[in-house]
N, C-alpha and C positions, 0 to 999 in steps of 0.2 A: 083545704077540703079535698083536693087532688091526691096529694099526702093520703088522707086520713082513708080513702077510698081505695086507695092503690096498700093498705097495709090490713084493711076488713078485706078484702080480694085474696092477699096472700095466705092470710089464717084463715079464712072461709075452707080456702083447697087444701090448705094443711091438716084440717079437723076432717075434713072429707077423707083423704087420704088416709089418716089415720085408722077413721073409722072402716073404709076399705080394706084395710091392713087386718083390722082386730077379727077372731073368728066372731061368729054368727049365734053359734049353739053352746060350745065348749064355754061349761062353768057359769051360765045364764046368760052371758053377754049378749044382746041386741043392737043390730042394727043402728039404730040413735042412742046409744050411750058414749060419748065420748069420754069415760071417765074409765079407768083400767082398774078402780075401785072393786068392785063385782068379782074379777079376776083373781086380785088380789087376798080377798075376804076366803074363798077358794083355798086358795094356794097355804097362807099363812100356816094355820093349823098343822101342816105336814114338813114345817121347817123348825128346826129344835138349835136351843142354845149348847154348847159344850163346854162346862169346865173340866179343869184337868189339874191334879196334886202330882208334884214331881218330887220323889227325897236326891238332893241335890249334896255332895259332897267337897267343902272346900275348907279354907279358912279363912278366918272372920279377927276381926279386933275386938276390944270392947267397944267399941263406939259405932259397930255395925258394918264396919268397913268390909269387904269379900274384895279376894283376887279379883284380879282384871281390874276394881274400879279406878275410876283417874288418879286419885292420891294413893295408890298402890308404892311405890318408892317409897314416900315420903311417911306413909306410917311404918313398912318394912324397917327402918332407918332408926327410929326409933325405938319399936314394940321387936324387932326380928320377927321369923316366921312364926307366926302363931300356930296352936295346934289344930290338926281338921276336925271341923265338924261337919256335921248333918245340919241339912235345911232342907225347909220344905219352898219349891217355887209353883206358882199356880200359873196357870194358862186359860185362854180363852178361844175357842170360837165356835165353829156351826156345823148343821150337818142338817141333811134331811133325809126323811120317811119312806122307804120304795116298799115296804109290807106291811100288812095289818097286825101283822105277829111281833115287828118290831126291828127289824133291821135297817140299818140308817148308817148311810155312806158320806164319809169326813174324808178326810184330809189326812195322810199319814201323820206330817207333822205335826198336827193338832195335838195328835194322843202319841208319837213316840216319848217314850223312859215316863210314860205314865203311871204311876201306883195306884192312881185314881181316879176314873173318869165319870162323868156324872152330867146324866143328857136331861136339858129341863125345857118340857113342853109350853105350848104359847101359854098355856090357860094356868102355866106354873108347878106344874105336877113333874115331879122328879122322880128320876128312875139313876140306879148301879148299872151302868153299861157293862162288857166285855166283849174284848178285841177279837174278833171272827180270822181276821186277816190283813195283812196290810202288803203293799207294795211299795218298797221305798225309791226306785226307779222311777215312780210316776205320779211318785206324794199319793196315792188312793190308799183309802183304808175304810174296812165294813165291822160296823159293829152292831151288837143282839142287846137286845133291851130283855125285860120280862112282862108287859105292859097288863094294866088289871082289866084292860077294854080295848077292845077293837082299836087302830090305829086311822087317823087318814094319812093317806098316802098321794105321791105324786109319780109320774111315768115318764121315762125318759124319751126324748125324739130322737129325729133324726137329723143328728150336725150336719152331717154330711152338704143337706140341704142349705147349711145357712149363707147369707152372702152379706158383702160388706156393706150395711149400710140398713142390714135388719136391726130390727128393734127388739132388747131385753129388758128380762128386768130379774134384778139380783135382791134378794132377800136375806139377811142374816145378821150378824150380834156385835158391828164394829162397836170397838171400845170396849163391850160390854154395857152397852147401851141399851140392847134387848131387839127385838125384831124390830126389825129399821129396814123400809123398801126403797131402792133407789130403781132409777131407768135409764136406759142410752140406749147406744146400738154397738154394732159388730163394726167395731175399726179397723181390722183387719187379723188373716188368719195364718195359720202357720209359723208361727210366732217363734224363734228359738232364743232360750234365752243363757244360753250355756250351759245348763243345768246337768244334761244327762243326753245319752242316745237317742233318748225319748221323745225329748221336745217337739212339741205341733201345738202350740197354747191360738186358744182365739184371745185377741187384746179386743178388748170394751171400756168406752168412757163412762160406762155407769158406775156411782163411785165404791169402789172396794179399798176396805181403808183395814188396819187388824184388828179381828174378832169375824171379820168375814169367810177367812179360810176356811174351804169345808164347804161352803154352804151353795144353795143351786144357783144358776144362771139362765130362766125359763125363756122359754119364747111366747107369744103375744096367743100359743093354744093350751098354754098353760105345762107344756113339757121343759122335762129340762133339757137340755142342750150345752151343758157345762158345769161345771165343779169350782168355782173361785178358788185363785191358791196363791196368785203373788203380785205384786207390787213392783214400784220401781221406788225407791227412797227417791223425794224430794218432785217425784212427778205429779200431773197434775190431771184425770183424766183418762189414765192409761191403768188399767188391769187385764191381768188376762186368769185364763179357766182353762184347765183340761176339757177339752173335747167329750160330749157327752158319749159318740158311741164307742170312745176306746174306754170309757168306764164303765159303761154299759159291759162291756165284753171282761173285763179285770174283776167286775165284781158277781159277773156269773162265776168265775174261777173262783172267787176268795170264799163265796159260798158252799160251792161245790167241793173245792180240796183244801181251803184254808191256804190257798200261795196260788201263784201268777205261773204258770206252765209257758215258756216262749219257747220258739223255734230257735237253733242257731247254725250258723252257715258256716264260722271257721274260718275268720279273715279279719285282718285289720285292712280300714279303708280309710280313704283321704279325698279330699274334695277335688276335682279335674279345674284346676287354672286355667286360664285365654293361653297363658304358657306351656303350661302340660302340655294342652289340647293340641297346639303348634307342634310341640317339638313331636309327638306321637302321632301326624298325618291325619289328625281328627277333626271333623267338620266343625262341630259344637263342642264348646267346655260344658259337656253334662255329663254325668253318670257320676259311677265310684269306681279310683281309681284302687285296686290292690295293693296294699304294703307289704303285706306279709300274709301268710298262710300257716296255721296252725296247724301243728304235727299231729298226723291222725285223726286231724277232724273231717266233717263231712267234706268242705272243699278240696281239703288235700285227695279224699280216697274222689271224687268228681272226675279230679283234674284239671280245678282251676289252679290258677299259676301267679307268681309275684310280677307285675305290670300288665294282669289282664282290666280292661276298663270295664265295669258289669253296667248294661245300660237298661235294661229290665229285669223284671222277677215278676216270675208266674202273669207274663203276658203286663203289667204296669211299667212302665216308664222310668226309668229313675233319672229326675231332672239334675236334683240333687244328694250330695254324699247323703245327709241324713235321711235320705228318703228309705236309703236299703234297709237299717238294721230296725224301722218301723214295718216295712213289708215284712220280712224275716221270723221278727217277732211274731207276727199275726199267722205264720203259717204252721197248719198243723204239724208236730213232729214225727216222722218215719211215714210222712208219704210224701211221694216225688215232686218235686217241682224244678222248674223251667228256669234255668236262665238267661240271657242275651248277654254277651260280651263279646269286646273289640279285639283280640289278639295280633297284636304286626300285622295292623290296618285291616284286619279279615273279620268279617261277622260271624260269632261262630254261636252257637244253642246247644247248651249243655245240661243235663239230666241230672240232679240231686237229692239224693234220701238227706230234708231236714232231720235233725236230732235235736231231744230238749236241752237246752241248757243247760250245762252243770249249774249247781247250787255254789260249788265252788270253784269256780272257772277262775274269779279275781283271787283268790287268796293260790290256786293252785302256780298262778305263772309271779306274785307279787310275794315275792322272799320278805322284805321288809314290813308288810303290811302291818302286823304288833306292834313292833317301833315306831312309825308313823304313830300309831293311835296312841301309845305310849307319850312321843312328843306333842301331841294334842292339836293338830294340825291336819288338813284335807286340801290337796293340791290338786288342779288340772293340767293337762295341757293347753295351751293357749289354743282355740279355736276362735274362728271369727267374732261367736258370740260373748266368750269370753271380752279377748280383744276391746272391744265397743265396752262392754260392762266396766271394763276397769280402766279403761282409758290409755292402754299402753301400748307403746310405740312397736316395740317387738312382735313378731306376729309366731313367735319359735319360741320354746320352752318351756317351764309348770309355772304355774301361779299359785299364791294361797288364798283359795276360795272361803276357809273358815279355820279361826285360829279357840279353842277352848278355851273358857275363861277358867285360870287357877293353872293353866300347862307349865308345862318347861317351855312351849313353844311363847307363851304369853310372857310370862317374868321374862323373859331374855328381850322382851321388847319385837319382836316378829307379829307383824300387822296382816289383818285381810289386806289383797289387791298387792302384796309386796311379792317382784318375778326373785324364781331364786336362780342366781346366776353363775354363783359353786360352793360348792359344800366341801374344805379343808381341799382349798385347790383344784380338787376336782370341778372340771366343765361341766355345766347340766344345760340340755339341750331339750331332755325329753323325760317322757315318766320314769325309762328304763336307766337314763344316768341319775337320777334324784334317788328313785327307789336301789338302785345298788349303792352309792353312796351312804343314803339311810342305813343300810343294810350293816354297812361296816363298822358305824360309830361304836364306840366302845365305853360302858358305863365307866363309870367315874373321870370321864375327859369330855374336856370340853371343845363343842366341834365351831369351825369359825365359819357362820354361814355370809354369803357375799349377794344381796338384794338388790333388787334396784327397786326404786321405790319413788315415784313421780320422776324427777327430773334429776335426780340424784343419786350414786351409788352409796349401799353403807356396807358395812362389817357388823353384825349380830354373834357374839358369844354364846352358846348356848350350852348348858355343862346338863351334862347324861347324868342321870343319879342312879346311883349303884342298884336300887328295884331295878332298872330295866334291863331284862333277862333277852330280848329279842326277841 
C-alpha cells in the first residue's frame, strides 16, 4: 500500500508538472487537459508528407541486380559489366507549412537530384512541389506548392530558449507510415556530428526514424523549434534537428534570393588543445586557433596573422573552434566587425569588413575537385566528430565519408569509414595531400590506394577509365 501510494504521489506531480509546462491559451489547451491531443489536432494539418522520383543511372543484370549490391562480383564474374541504364529511385519524407500561399521547408536531402517531388497533405490532397532554394551546408531546403485553398500553417520560436530536459514533440512520415506523432524532450544541444562547419544539432529522444527527415520539432506552444534531419544507425533514442532559428534565418534568404548569403572571414582554423594552450602561454584551451590565412581575403587585408588564437567575434565568446565559422556566417557582409585575439600572449581587437562568400571558394582552391566526383567518393578530414563517428584510432588525415553506388571508387572495393593512408606512395595527412594526389591520377592507370580500415591496413587497386578528363 506504501508502494502503491508513494507511485500515485510521483504521477500525481508528474501530470501536474506537466500540466504546468503545457501553455494555457495556445491552440485551446486548458489548464486540466492532460492530454497533448488538442495540440496535436492543431498542429497536424500544417505537416505534409514528401515523396520524391529520382532517374538514377547505373547498371543492372537481368535478375535486377545494380552496382554496389552485395553480389556485385559474383554476377560481374559471370554476366561482365552490363550496359547502364536508367532507373527511377523513390524517396520519402516530411516537411511542414510556414504560409497560406504554400511554402513548406524540408530537408535538402529529402528532394536533392529530385525529377519529382510531390507534397501530400494530411486530408490526402496532393500537389507538384518546386524547389525555391536549398542549402546544402545545412541540409535546409524551401519549397512552393500552388495550393487551391488557403493553407494551415505553423510559426517558428525561439530555440534559442530551449533547455535540456524541455519537452517536444516531432511529427512526420517514418517509414512512410503517414503522420505518425511521437514525444520526448531536448537531450542535449550543440550536437556536432562531423557533418560540415555548420553543425549545432539539438539531439531529442523523441523517436525520429526515416521518412521523418524534413519534418518539424515543436514545442509544448505549438512552435517549431527544429527541423528533424538525422539519425545515428543502430541507436536508440537519439535524433537530432536543426535549430529552428538558424532556419528560420536560411529560409528568410531562400525566399528572398533563392541561396544562403554567409559572411566570410578568410582563415582556416583548428581547435586550441590543453597542448596548444600550454605551449602558447594561454590560460584556457578555448577559442580558434589560425592555420592559415587566405590570400587577399578579408583577414589577410585586417591583419590577422597564421598562429593568431580569435577568442571573440563581434563581442561573443568563442569557447569553441566551430563556434567561429557559425558566428561569421551570421554576420552581415561589408560591414565591420570586431574581433578579440591572442597574439604572443597580448590581447589584441581587430577591425574587419566581412565579405560574402564566394560561391566558388571550394572549387577555386580544390584542383582535383572533378576527379574526386568522377571517382565517386566524398572525404573529410578527421575532426573529433568524425573521429567518434567512425570509430578510428588516428585523429590526422581524410576519411571516406560517402562512397557512390556504381563508382570506380565502389568496384574497386573502397568502403565508407576506410582512412586513406597513401595514394601510389604518396603520404596523405590532410585534404591538401589526398586532393593533389587525386589531382595527379592519370586515366587509363590504375592508382594503388593504401586504407586503413578497422584494425587492419589494405591495398585498394583502383583503375581511372579513360572518360576521366579531370
Amino acid at each position: 500500500m506504501r508502494r502503491c501510494l508513494k507511485f500515485l504521489s510521483f504521477s500525481s506531480i508528474f501530470c501536474a508538472m506537466l500540466v504546468a509546462a503545457a501553455p494555457t491559451r495556445a491552440f485551446g489547451i486548458t489548464e486540466d487537459l492532460l492530454s497533448l491531443s488538442e495540440l496535436v489536432k492543431q498542429l497536424k494539418p500544417a505537416v505534409v508528407n514528401i515523396s520524391t522520383t529520382s532517374v538514377l543511372t547505373g547498371r543492372s543484370s537481368p535478375f535486377g541486380w545494380r552496382e554496389g549490391d552485395p553480389f556485385n562480383d559474383f554476377f560481374k564474374r559471370f554476366f561482365g559489366n552490363m550496359p547502364e541504364r536508367q532507373f527511377r529511385q523513390r524517396g520519402l519524407g516530411s516537411g511542414f507549412i510556414i504560409s497560406e500561399d504554400g511554402y513548406i521547408v524540408t530537408n535538402n536531402h529529402v528532394v536533392a537530384k529530385a525529377s519529382d517531388i510531390e507534397v501530400i497533405l494530411e486530408d490526402g490532397e496532393k500537389y507538384k512541389a518546386e524547389v525555391v532554394g536549398t542549402d546544402p551546408k545545412t541540409d535546409v531546403a524551401l519549397l512552393k506548392i500552388k495550393p487551391r485553398s488557403t493553407l494551415p500553417t505553423v510559426k517558428f520560436g525561439d530555440s534559442s530558449n530551449l533547455e535540456i530536459g524541455d519537452w517536444v514533440i516531432a511529427i512526420g512520415n517514418p517509414f512512410g507510415l503517414g503522420h505518425t506523432v511521437t514525444t520526448g524532450i531536448i537531450s542535449a544541444k550543440g550536437r556536432s556530428l562531423g557533418m560540415g562547419a555548420y553543425d549545432d544539432f539539438l539531439q531529442t529522444d523523441a523517436a525520429i526514424n526515416p521518412g521523418n527527415s524534413g519534418g518539424p520539432l515543436f514545442n509544448l506552444k505549438g512552435e517549431v523549434v527544429g527541423v528533424n534531419t538525422a539519425i545515428i544507425a543502430g541507436g536508440q533514442g537519439i535524433g537530432f534537428a536543426i535549430p529552428g532559428d538558424m532556419v528560420r534565418y536560411l529560409v528568410d534568404q531562400l525566399k528572398s534570393k533563392g541561396r544562403v548569403v554567409r559572411g566570410w572571414l578568410g582563415v582556416l582554423v583548428q581547435q586550441v588543445t590543453p597542448e596548444i594552450a600550454e605551449s602558447m602561454n594561454l590560460k584556457n584551451a578555448e577559442g580558434a586557433l589560425v592555420a592559415d590565412v587566405t590570400s587577399g581575403g578579408p583577414a589577410e587585408k585586417a591583419g590577422i596573422k597564421r598562429g593568431d588564437v580569435i577568442v571573440a567575434f563581434n563581442g561573443k565568446k568563442i569557447k569553441v573552434m566551430p563556434d567561429l565559422p557559425k558566428l561569421v556566417a551570421l554576420a552581415p557582409p561589408e560591414r565591420e566587425s570586431k574581433v578579440n585575439l591572442y597574439r604572443n600572449g597580448m590581447l589584441k581587437t581587430i577591425k574587419i569588413r566581412i565579405e560574402e562568400m564566394p560561391d566558388d571558394l571550394g572549387r577555386a582552391k580544390r584542383k582535383g575537385t572533378e576527379k574526386e566526383k568522377h571517382l565517386g567518393v566524398v572525404v573529410q578530414e578527421v575532426t573529433p566528430g568524425i573521429q567518434r563517428r567512425f570509430n578510428l584510432e588516428s585523429s590526422t588525415g581524410v576519411v571516406i565519408t560517402r562512397v557512390e553506388r556504381g563508382s570506380l571508387a565502389s568496384n574497386a572495393g573502397l568502403r565508407t569509414g576506410d582512412l586513406v593512408v597513401e595514394i601510389n606512395k604518396r603520404s596523405i595527412k590532410d585534404l591538401s595531400d589526398y586532393r593533389s594526389a587525386v589531382d595527379s591520377l592519370k586515366p587509363g592507370k590504375t592508382a594503388l590506394i593504401l586504407v586503413r580500415r578497422g584494425n587492419n591496413t589494405v591495398y585498394v587497386a583502383l583503375k581511372i577509365d579513360d572518360e576521366d578528363k579531370g
